[in-house]
Biopython code that builds the backbone (N, CA, C, O; Angstrom):
import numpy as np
from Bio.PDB.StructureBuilder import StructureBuilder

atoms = [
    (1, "UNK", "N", (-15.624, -35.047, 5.642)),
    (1, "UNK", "CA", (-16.037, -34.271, 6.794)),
    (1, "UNK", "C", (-16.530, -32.891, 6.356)),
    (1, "UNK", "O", (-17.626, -32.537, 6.790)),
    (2, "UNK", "N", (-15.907, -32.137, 5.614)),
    (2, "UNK", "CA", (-16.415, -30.675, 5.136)),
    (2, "UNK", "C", (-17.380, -31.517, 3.915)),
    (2, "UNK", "O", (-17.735, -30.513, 3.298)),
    (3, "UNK", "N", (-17.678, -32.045, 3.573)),
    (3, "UNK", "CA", (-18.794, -32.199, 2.374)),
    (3, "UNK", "C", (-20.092, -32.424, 3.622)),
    (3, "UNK", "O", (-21.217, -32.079, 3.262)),
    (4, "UNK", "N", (-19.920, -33.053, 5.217)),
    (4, "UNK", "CA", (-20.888, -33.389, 5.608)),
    (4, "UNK", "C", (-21.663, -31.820, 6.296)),
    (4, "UNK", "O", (-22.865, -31.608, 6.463)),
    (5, "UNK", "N", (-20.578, -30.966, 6.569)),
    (5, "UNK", "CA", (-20.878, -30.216, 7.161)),
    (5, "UNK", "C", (-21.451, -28.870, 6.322)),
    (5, "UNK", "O", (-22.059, -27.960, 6.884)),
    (6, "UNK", "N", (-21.140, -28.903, 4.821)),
    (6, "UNK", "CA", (-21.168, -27.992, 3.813)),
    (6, "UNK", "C", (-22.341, -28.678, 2.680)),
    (6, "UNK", "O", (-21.884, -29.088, 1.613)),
    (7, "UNK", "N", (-23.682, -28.781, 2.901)),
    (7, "UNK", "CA", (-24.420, -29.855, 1.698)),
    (7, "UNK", "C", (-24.591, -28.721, 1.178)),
    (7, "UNK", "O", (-25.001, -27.698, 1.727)),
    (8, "UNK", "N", (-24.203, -28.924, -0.156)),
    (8, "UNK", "CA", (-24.774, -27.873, -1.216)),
    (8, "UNK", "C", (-25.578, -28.351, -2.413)),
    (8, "UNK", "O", (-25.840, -27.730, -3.443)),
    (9, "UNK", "N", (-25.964, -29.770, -2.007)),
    (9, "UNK", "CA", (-26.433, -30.325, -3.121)),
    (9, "UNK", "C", (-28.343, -30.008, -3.146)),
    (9, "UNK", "O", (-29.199, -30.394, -3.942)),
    (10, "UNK", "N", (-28.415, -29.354, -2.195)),
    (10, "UNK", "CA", (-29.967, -29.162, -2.433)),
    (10, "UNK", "C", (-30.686, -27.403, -2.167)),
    (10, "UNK", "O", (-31.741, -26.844, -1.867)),
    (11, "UNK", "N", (-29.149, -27.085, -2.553)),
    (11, "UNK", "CA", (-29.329, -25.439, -2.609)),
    (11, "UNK", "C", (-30.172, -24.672, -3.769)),
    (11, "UNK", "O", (-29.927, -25.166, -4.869)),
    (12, "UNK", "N", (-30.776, -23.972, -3.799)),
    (12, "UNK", "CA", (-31.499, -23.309, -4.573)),
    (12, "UNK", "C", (-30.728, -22.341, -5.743)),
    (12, "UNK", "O", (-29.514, -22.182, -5.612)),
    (13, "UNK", "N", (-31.198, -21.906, -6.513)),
    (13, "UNK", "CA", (-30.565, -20.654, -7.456)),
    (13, "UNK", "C", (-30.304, -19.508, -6.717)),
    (13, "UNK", "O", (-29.390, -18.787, -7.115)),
    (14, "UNK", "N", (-31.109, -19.099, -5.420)),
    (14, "UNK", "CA", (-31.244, -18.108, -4.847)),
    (14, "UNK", "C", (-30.021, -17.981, -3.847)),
    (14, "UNK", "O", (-29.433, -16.977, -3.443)),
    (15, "UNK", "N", (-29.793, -19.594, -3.527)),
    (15, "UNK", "CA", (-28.719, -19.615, -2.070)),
    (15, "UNK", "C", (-27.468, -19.456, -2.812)),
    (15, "UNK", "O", (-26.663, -18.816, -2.135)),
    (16, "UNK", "N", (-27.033, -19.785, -3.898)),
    (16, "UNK", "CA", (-26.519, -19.927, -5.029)),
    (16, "UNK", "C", (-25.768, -18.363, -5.149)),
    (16, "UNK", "O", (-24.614, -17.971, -4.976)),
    (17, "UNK", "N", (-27.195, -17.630, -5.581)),
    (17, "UNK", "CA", (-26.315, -16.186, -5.691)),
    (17, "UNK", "C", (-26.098, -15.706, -4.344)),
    (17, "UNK", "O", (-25.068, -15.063, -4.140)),
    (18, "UNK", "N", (-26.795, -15.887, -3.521)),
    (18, "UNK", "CA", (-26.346, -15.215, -2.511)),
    (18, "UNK", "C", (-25.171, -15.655, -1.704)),
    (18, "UNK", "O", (-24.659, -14.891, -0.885)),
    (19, "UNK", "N", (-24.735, -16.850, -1.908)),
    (19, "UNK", "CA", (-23.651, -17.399, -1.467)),
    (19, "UNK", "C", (-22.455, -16.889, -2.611)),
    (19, "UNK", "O", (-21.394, -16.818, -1.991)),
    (20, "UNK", "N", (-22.278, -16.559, -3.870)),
    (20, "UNK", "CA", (-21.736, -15.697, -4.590)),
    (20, "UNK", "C", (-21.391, -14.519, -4.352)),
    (20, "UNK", "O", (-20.327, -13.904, -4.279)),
    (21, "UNK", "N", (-22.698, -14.251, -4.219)),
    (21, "UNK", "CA", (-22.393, -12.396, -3.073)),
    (21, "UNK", "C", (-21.107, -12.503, -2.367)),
    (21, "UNK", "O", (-19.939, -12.167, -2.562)),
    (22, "UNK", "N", (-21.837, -13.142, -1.415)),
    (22, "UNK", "CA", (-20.990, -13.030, 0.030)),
    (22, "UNK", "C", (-19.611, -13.289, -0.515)),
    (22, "UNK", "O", (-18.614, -12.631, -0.216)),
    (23, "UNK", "N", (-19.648, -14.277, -1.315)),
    (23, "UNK", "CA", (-18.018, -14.489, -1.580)),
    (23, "UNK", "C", (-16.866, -13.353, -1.972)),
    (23, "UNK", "O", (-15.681, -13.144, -1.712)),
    (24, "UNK", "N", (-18.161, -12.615, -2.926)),
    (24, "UNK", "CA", (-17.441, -11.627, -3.684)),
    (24, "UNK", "C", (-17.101, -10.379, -2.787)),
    (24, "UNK", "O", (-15.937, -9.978, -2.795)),
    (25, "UNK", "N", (-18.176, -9.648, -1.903)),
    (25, "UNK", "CA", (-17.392, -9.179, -0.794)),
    (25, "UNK", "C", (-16.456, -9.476, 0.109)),
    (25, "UNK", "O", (-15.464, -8.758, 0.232)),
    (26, "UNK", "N", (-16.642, -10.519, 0.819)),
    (26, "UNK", "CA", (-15.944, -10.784, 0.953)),
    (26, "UNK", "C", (-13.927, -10.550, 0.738)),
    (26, "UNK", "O", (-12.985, -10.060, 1.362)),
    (27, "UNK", "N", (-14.170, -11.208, -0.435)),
    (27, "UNK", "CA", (-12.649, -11.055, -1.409)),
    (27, "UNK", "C", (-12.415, -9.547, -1.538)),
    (27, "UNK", "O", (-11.260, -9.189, -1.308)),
    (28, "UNK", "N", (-13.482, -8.403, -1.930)),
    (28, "UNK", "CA", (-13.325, -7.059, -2.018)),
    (28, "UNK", "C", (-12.927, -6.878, -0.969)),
    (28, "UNK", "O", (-11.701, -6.918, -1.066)),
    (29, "UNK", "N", (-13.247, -6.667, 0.173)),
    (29, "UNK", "CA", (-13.436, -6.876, 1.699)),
    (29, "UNK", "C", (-11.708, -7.031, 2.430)),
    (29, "UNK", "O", (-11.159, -6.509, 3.400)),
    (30, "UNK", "N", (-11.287, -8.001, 1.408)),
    (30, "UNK", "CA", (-9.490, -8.523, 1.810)),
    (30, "UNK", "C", (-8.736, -7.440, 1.060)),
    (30, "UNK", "O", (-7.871, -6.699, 1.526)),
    (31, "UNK", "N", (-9.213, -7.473, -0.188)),
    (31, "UNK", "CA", (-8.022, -6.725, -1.472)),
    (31, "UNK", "C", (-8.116, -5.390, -1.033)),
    (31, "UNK", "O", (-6.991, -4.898, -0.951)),
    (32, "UNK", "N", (-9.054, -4.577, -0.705)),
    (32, "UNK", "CA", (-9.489, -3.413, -0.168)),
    (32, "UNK", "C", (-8.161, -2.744, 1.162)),
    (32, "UNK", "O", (-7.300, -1.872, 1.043)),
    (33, "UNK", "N", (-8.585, -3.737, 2.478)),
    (33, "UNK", "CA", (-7.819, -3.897, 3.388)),
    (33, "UNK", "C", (-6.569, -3.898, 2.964)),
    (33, "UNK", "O", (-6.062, -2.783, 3.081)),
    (34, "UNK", "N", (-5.644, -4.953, 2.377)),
    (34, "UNK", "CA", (-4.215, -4.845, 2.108)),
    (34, "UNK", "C", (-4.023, -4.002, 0.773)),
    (34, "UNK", "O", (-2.817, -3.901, 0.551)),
    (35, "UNK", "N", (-4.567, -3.548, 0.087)),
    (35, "UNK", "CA", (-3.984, -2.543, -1.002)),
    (35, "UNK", "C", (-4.534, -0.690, 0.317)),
    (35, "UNK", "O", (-4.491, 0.391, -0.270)),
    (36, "UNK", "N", (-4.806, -0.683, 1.329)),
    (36, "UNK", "CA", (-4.553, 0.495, 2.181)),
    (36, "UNK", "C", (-3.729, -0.109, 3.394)),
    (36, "UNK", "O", (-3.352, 0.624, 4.309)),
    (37, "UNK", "N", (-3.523, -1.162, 3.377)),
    (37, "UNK", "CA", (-2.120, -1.236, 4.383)),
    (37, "UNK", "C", (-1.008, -1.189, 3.695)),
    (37, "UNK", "O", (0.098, -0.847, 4.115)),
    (38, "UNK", "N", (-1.413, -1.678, 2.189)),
    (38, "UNK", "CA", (0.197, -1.450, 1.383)),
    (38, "UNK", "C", (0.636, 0.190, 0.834)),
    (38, "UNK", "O", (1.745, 0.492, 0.393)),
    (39, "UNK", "N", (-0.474, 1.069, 0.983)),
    (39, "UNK", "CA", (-0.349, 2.347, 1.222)),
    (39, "UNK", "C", (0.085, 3.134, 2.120)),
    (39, "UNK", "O", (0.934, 4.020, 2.031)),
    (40, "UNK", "N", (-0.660, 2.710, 3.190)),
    (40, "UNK", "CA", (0.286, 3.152, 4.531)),
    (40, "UNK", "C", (1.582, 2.995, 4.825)),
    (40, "UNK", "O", (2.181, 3.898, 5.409)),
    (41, "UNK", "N", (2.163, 1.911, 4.491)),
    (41, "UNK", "CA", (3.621, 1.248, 4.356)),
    (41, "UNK", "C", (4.273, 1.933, 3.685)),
    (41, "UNK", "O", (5.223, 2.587, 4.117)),
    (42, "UNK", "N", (3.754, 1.915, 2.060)),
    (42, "UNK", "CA", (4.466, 3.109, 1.507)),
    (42, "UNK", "C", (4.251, 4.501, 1.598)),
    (42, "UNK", "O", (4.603, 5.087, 0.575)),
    (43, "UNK", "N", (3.805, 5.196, 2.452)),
    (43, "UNK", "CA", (3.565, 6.360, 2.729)),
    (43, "UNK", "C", (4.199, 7.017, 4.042)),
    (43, "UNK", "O", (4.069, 8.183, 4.417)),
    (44, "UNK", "N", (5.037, 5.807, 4.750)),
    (44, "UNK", "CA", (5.831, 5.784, 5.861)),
    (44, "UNK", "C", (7.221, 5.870, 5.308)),
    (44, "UNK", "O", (8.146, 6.573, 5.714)),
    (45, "UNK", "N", (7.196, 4.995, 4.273)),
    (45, "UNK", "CA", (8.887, 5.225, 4.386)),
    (45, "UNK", "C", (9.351, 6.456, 3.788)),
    (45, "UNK", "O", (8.661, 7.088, 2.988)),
    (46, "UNK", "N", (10.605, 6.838, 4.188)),
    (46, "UNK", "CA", (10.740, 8.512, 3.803)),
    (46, "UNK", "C", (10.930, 8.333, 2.585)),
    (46, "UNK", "O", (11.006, 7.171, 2.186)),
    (47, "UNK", "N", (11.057, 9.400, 1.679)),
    (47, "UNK", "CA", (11.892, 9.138, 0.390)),
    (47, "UNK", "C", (13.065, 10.368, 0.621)),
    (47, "UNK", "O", (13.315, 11.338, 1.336)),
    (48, "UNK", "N", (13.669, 9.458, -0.710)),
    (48, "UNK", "CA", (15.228, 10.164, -0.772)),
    (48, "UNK", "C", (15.659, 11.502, -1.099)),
    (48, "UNK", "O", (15.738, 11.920, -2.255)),
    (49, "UNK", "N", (16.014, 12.353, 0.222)),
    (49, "UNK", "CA", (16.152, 13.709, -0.061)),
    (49, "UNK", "C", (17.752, 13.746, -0.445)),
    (49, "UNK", "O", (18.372, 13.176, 0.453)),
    (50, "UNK", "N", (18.521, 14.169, -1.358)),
    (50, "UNK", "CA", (19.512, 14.958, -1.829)),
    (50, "UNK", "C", (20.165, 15.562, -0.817)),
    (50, "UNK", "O", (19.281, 15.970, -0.063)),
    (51, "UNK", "N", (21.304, 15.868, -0.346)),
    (51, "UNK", "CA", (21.969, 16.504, 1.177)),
    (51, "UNK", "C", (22.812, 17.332, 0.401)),
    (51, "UNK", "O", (24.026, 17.174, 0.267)),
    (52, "UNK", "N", (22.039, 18.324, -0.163)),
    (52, "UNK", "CA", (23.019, 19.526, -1.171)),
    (52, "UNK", "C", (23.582, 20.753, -0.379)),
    (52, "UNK", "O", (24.597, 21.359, -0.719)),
    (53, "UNK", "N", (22.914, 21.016, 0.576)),
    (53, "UNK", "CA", (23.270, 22.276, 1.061)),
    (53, "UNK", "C", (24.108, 22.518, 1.719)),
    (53, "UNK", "O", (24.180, 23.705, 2.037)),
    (54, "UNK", "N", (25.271, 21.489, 2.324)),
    (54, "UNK", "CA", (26.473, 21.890, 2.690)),
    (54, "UNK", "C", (27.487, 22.139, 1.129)),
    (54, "UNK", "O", (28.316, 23.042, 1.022)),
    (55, "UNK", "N", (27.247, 21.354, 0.285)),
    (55, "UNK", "CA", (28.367, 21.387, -1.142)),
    (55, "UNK", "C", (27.866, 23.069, -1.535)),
    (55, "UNK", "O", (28.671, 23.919, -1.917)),
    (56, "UNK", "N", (26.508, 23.299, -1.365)),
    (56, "UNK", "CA", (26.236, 24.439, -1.529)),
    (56, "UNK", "C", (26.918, 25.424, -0.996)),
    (56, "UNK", "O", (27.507, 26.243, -1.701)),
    (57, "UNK", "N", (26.921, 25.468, 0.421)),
    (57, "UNK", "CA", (27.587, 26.380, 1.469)),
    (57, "UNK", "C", (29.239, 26.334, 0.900)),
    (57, "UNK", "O", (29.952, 27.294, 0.606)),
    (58, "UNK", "N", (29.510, 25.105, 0.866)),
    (58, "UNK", "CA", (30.950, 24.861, 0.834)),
    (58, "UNK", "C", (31.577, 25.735, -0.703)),
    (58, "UNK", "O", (32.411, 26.636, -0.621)),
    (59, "UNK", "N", (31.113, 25.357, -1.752)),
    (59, "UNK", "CA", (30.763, 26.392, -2.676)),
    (59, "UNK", "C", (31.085, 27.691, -2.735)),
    (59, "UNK", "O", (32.197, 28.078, -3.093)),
    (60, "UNK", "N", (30.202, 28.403, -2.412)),
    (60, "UNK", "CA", (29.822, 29.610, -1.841)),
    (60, "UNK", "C", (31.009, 30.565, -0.933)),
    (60, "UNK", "O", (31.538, 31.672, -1.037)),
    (61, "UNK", "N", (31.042, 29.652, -0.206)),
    (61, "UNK", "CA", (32.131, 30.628, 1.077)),
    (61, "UNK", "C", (33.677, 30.182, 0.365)),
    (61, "UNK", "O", (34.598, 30.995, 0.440)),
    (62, "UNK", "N", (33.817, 29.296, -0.090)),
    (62, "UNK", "CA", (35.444, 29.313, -1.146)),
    (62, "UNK", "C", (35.459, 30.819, -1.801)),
    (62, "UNK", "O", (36.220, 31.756, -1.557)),
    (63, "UNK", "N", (34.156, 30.713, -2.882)),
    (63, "UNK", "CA", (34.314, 31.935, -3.450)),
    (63, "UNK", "C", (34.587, 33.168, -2.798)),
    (63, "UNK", "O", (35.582, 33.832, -3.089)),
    (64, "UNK", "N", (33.732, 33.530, -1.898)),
    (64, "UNK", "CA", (34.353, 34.444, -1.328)),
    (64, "UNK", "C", (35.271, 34.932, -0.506)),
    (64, "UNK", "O", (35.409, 36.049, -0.008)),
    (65, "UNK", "N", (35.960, 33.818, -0.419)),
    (65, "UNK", "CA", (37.037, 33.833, 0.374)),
    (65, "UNK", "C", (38.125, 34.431, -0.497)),
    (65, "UNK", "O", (38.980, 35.279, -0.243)),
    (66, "UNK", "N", (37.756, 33.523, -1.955)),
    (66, "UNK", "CA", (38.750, 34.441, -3.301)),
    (66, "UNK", "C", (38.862, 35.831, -3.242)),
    (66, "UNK", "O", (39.809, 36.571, -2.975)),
    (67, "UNK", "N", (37.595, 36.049, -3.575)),
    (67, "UNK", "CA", (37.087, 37.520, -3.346)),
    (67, "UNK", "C", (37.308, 38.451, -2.626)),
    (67, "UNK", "O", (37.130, 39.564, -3.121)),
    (68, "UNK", "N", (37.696, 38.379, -1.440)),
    (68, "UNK", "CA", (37.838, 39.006, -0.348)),
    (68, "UNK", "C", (39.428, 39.640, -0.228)),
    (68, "UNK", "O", (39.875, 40.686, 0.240)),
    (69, "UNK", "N", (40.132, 38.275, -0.996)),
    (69, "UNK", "CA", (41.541, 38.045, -1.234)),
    (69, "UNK", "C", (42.624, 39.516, -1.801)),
    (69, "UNK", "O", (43.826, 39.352, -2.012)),
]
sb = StructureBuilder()
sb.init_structure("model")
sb.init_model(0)
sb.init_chain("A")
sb.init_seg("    ")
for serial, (resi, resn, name, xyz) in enumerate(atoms, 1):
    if name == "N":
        sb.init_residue(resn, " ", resi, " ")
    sb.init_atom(name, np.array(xyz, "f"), 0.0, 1.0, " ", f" {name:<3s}", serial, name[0])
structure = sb.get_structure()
């Protein structure tokens, strides 16, 4: 059924490349698309911030609590 609907047996050199073309955009066309959706994806998720600034604070106000002493 697809061989009846697809004859390629009396295609030219010309239909040839140009049916190459198309293919090859095509495929650029896909890889293009999902390597900037796989960017976006990773450009959404947060990355990992460090939660220092209470040990910081906590730190900090001990000492001077010594200090004050």
């Amino acid at each position: 059924m697809l061989a009846e609907f697809i004859d390629v047996s009396g295609w030219t050199a010309e239909q040839w490349l140009a049916a190459c073309i198309l293919a090859f955009i095509i495929i650029t066309v896909i890889v293009v698309m999902h390597r900037t959706v796989k960017i976006f994806q990773f450009s959404r998720k947060p990355s990992y911030q460090p939660n220092l600034r209470p040990l910081r604070r906590f730190h900090n106000d001990s000492r001077r609590s010594t200090d004050d002493a």
